[in-house]
ZAMARGU-4260 file (C-alpha; in steps of 0.2 Angstrom, whole numbers, plus 5000, padded with zeros to 4 digits):
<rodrens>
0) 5315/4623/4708 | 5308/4633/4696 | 5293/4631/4680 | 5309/4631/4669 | 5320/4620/4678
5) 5304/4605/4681 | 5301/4608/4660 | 5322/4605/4656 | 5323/4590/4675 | 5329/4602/4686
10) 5325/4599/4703 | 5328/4614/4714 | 5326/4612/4733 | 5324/4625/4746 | 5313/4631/4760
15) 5305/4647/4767 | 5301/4657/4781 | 5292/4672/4785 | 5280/4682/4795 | 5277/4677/4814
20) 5280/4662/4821 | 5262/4654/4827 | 5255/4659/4844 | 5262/4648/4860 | 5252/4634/4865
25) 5253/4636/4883 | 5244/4653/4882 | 5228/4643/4876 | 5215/4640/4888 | 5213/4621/4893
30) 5196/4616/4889 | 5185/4602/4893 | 5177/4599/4876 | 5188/4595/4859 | 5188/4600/4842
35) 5185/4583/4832 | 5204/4579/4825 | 5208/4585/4810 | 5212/4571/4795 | 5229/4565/4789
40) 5236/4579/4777 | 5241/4577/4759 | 5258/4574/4763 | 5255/4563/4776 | 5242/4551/4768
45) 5259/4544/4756 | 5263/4534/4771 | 5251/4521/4765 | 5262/4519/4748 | 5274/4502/4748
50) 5288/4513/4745 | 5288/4521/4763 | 5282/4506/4770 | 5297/4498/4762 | 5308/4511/4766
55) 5304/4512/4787 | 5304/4493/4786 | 5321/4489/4779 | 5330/4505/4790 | 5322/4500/4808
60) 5312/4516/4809 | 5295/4506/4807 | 5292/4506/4826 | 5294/4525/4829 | 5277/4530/4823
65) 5269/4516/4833 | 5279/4516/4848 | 5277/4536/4848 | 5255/4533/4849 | 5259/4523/4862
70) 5266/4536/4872 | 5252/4546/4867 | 5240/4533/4874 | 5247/4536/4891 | 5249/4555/4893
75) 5234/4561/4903 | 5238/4580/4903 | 5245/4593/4889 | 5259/4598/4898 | 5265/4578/4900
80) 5260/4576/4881 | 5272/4591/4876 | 5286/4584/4886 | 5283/4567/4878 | 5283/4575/4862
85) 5300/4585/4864 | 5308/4571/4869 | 5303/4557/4857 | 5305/4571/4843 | 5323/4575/4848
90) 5327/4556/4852 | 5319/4554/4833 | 5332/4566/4825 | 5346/4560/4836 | 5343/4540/4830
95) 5343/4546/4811 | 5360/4555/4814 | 5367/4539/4825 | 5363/4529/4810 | 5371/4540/4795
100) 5385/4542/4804 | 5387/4523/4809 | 5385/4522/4827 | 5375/4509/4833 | 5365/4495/4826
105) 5358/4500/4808 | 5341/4490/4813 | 5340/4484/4792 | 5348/4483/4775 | 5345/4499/4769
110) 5360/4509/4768 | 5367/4520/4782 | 5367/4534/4770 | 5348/4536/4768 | 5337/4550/4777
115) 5323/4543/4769 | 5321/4535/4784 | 5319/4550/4797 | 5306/4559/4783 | 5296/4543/4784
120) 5297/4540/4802 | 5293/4559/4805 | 5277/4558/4795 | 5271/4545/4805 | 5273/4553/4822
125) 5265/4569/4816 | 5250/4558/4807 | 5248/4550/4826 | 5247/4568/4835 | 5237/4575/4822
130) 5224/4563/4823 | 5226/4560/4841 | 5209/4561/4853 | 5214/4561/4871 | 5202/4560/4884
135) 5209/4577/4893 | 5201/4588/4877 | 5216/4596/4865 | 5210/4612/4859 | 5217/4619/4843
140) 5231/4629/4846 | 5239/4615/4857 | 5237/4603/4844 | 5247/4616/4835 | 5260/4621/4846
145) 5262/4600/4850 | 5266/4598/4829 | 5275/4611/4831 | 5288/4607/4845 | 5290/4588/4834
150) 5293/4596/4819 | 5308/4609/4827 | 5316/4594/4841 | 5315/4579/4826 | 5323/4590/4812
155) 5337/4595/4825 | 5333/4614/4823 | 5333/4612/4845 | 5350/4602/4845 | 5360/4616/4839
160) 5376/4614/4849 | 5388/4627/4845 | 5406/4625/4852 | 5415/4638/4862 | 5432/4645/4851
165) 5446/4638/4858 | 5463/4647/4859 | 5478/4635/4853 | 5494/4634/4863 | 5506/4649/4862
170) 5494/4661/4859 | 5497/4656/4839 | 5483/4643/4836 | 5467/4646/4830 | 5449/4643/4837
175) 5436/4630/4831 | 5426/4636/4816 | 5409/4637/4817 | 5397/4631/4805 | 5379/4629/4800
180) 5373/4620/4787 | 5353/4618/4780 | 5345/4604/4771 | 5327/4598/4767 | 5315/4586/4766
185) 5311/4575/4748 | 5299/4582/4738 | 5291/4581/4723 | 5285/4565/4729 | 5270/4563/4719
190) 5283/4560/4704 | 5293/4548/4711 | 5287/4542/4732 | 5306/4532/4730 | 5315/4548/4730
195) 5328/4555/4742 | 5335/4574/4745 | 5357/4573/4745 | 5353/4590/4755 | 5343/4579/4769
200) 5359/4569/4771 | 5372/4582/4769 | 5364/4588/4787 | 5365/4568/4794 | 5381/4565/4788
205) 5389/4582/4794 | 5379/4585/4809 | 5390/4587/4825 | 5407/4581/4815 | 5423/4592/4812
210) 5432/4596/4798 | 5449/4599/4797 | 5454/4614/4784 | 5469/4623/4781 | 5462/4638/4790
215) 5459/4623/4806 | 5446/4614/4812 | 5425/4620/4809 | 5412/4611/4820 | 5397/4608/4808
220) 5380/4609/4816 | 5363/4606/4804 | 5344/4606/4804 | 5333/4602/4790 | 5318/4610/4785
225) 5301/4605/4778 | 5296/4609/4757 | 5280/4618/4763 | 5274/4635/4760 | 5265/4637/4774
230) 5278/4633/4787 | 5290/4646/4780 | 5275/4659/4779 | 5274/4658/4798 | 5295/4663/4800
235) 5302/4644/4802 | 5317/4649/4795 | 5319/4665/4804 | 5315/4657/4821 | 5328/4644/4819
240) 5341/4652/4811 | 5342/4668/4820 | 5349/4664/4836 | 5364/4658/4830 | 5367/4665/4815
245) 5376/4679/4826 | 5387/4666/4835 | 5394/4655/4817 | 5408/4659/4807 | 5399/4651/4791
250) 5383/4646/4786 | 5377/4639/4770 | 5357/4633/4764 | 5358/4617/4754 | 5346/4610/4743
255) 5346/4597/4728 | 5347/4608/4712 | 5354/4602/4693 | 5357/4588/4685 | 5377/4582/4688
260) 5383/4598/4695 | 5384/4611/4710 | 5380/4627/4710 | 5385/4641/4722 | 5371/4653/4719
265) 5375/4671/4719 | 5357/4680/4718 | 5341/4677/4728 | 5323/4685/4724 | 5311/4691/4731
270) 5296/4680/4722 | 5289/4662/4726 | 5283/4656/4708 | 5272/4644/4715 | 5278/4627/4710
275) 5267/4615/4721 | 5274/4609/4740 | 5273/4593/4747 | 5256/4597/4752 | 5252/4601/4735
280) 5248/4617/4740 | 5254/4634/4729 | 5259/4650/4732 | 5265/4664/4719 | 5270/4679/4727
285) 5281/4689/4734 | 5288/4682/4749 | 5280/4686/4764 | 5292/4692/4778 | 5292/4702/4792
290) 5294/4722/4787 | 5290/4722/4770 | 5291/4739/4767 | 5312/4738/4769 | 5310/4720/4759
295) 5323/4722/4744 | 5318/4710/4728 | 5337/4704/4729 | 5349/4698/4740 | 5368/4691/4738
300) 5380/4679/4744 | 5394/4681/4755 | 5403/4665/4752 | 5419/4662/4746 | 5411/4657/4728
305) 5427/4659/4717 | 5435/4650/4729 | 5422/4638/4730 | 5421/4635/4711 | 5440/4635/4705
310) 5443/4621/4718 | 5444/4602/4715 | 5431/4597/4728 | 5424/4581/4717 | 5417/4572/4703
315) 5405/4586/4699 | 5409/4603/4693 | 5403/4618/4704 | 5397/4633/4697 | 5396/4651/4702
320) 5378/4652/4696 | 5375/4672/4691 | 5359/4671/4681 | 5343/4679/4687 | 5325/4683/4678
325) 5319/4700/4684 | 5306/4714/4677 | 5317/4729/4673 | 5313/4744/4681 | 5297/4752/4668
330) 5297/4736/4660 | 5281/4721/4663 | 5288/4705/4657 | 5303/4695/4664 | 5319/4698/4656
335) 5335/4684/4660 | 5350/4692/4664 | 5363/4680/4666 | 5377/4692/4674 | 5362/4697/4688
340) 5350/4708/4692 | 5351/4725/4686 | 5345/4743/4696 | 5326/4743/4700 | 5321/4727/4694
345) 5308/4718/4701 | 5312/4699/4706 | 5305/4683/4696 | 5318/4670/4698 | 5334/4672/4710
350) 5349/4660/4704 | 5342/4646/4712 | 5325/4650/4703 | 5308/4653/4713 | 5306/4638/4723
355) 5308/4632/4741 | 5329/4632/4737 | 5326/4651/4731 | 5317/4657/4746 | 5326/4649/4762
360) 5343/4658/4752 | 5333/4674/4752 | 5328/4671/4770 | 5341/4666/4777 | 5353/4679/4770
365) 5340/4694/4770 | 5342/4688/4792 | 5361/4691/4788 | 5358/4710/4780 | 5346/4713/4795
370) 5358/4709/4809 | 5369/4717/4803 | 5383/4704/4797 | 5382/4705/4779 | 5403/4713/4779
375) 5407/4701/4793 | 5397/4682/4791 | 5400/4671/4776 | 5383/4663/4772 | 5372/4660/4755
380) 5366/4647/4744 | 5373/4629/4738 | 5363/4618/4726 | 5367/4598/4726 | 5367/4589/4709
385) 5350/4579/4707 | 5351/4562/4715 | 5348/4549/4703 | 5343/4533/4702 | 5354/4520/4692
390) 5348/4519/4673 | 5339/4503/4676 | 5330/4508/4690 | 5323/4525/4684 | 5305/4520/4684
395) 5295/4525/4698 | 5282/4515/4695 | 5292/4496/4695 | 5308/4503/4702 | 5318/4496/4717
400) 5317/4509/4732 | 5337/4509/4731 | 5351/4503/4719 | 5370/4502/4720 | 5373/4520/4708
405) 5360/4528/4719 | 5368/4525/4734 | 5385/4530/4725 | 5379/4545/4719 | 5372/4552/4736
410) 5388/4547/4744 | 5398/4558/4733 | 5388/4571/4735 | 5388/4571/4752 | 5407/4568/4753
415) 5410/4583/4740 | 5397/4596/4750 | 5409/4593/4764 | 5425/4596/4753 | 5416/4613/4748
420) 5411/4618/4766 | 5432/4615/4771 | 5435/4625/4752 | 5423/4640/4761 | 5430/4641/4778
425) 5446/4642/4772 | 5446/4654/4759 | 5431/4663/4772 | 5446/4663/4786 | 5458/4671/4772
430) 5448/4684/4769 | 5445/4692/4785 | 5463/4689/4789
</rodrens>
């Protein structure tokens, strides 16, 4: 998201990452004596609306913030608060993906489909560590480091599972693709506390599954990130994505984007113009990663986006989206260039403009370049359409928390991200053929 796509509606999504990740928490001394615990943040104080309320009731996911204190209540040591904590966080990521993908009982009448749910449920259990006062003494940093492991196990950023490539019979067959796919948190939340992120289930939905292309099957495994600056300051996105990034035949970030269409964005900048975070919290800047003195202010796709765009992958046209806004080189106000950035300039908006949705692209491809893949690993940028509530339901302040077009709508976006994923592999395999 970008100033100029919130004036004209647009609702662009992605995340970022950046310096160092924070210290370990097992290299801090134990101490006796705490640190009074620090309050609920911003973000997390929304759990007391009836819309999340609502939304944990009527999916099942209610208990996991008090069931998870619980388990607090009984740890009497850190190291047996961290194991707890890696475990009900992975367990919590597991469930929401179980339940998108319809295994097991759906524990509630809101649709399967939802990943409301494991955003709501997540807050709850970090709200419960962040205010947590054993009598053991927590210091700081292992406060930290336990947030930390629950936010990487319960967005399935440690439940990477890549598969080996298999070899099909006669020599002739080919090996199991594999995939990795993004997507984020709602946001935006003091607009609308109902609202959902079709990114957030594309990586439910798709998690673990295979899709068969023409080019043969691609094992798709996701993680979602969090729409905070702060996070992506401290090298999220780098610490996740950079041990596999060497071992995939495909990734692709994915966040919501336009109204009514896709967008496979070509460009990404350098420059975070400092749209407020869930935390209401803004940054404009450039963005902060590690080396800054080879940073470039641009950074490209290496997907299949002609490919991408000329197919029919759903209801919704696909763009290849070439528009940047830079300052040309010698100039000192920002300039849009819709065929991309020119020699020299100086970032302002990447295709995707200068939000969270920008920035994981840059990231996550700026990782690419350093690894040296940028010839040989199809990755970049893929913007959802906005999901939208139906017509008589648009109010946030008297609207239902779900409707029939609602759901609809998410479910074709979901169904037509995975038609573009089997559109990239395939042209992707053609190429390097």
């Amino acid at each position: 998201m970008t100033p100029i796509r919130a004036r004209i509606g647009v609702l662009g999504l992605a995340l970022v990452a950046g310096l160092a990740a924070p210290a370990s928490a097992t290299a801090a001394p134990v101490t006796a004596a705490t640190a009074t615990a620090p309050a609920p943040t911003v973000e997390e104080r929304r759990l007391d609306g009836d819309a999340p309320r609502e939304i944990l009731r009527r999916s099942g996911f209610a208990s996991a913030a008090p069931a998870f204190a619980r388990g607090l209540g009984r740890a009497d040591s850190y190291r047996e608060a961290r194991r707890l904590v890696a475990r009900e966080g992975s367990a919590l990521w597991r469930r929401a993906v179980d339940r998108v993908q319809g295994r097991g009982p759906a524990r509630g009448d809101l649709s399967r489909d939802d990943d409301r749910p494991l955003y709501w449920a997540r807050l709850g259990m970090t709200r419960e560590l962040r205010t947590w006062e054993p009598g053991f003494g927590l210091n700081e940093r292992q406060r930290a480091g336990l947030l930390d492991e629950l936010e990487r196990t319960s967005r399935g950023q440690r439940d990477i599972r890549l598969p080996q490539h298999r070899t099909g019979s006669g020599g002739g067959g080919k090996g199991v693709k594999r995939v990795l796919l993004t997507g984020f948190d709602p946001f935006t939340l003091d607009r609308d506390i109902r609202i959902s992120n079709p990114s957030g289930a594309v990586a439910l939905a798709l998690d673990g599954t295979v899709i068969d292309t023409p080019d043969g099957p691609a094992r798709v495994e996701t993680a979602v990130f969090p729409v905070r600056w702060q996070d992506f300051a401290e090298g999220t996105v780098e610490r996740a994505l950079r041990p596999y990034l060497p071992k995939v035949d495909l990734f692709t970030t994915v966040s919501q984007g336009r109204v009514g269409k896709f967008d496979v964005e070509r460009t990404n900048g350098a420059w975070r113009g400092g749209f407020p975070d869930n935390d209401n919290v803004s940054r404009t800047e450039t963005v902060p990663v590690a080396d800054p003195a080879s940073q470039p202010q641009w950074t490209t796709t290496t997907l299949p986006y002609e490919a991408i765009a000329a197919a029919d992958t759903g209801r919704f046209p696909v763009l290849d989206n070439t528009a940047v806004t830079e300052i040309p080189a010698g100039g000192t106000e920002p300039v849009v260039r819709p065929d991309g950035p020119t020699p020299g300039s100086t970032a302002r908006e990447g295709g995707g403009g200068n939000y969270l949705s920008n920035e994981i692209a840059y990231r996550a491809t700026l990782l690419r370049d350093r690894l040296g893949l940028h010839s040989t690993l199809p990755g970049g940028h893929v913007h959802t359409p906005v999901l939208q509530f139906g017509p008589d339901n648009a109010d946030p302040a008297t609207g239902a928390v779900t409707d029939p077009e609602f759901v609809r709508n998410r479910l074709d976006i979901v169904a037509q991200t995975r038609a573009i994923l089997a559109v990239a592999v395939s042209a992707s395999g053609r190429d390097r053929s």
